[in-house]
N, C-alpha and C positions, 0 to 999 in steps of 0.2 A: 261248625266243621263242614266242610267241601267236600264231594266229590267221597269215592271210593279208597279204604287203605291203602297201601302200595304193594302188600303181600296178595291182595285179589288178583294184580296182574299178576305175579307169579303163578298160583293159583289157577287161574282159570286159561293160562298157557300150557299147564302142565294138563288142564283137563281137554282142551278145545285142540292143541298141535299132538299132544302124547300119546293123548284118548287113555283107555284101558289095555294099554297095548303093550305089553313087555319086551316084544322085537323092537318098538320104538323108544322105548328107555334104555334099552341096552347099548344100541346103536348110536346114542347120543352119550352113554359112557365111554363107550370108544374113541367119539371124537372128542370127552374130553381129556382123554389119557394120551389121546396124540398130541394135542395144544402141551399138555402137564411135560408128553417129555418133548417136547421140542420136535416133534417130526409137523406138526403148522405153525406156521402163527397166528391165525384168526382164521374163524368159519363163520360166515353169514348164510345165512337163509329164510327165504318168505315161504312165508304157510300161508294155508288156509284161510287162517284171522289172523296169525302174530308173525311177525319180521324176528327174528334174533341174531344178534352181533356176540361173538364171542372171542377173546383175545387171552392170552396168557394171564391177565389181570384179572378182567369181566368178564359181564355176563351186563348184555341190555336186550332187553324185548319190549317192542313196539307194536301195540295195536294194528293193523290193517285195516279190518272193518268195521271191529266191533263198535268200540268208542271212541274215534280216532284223535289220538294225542294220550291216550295213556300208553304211561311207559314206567317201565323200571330198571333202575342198572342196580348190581349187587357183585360182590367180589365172585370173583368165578369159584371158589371153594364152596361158597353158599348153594349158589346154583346147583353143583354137581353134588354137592350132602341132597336138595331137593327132589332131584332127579334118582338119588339111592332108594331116599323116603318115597315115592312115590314108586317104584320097583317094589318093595317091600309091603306095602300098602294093598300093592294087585296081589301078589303072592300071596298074602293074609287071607283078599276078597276070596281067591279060588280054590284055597283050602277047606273053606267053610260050605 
């Protein structure tokens, strides 16, 4: 076996663009409920380490620094469940 699973990039896009930061998860639900009803049709943007391409369909994120050449696409549903779970995940951390 090669290389890193493909859920790491998910993963560590959520940790390294998102951070622990609930203004930034939230913000990213919004852009994906405007894609969902139709007020864009794609949002791209580079970060820090990760690039993301997002369209009605997908969801692709591409490395910049870190490792350059990984990447992953996933149905944009997937994405935006990852993005709930990782909202959810902080909320947990800050209860405690």
């Amino acid at each position: 076996m090669s290389g890193l699973p493909p859920d790491d990039v998910l993963a560590d896009y959520l940790a390294q663009e998102l951070r622990p930061d609930a203004n930034r998860a939230q913000g990213m639900l919004n852009v994906l409920a405007s894609l969902r009803q139709g007020r864009r049709e794609r949002w791209d943007v580079t970060g820090e380490t990760w690039s993301l391409e997002l369209n009605r369909a997908r969801a692709s994120i591409h490395s910049e620094v870190a490792i350059p050449g990984r990447s992953q696409d996933l149905p944009l549903e997937e994405f935006e469940d990852a993005i709930r779970s990782w909202l959810e995940f902080m909320e947990l951390s800050r209860a405690h």
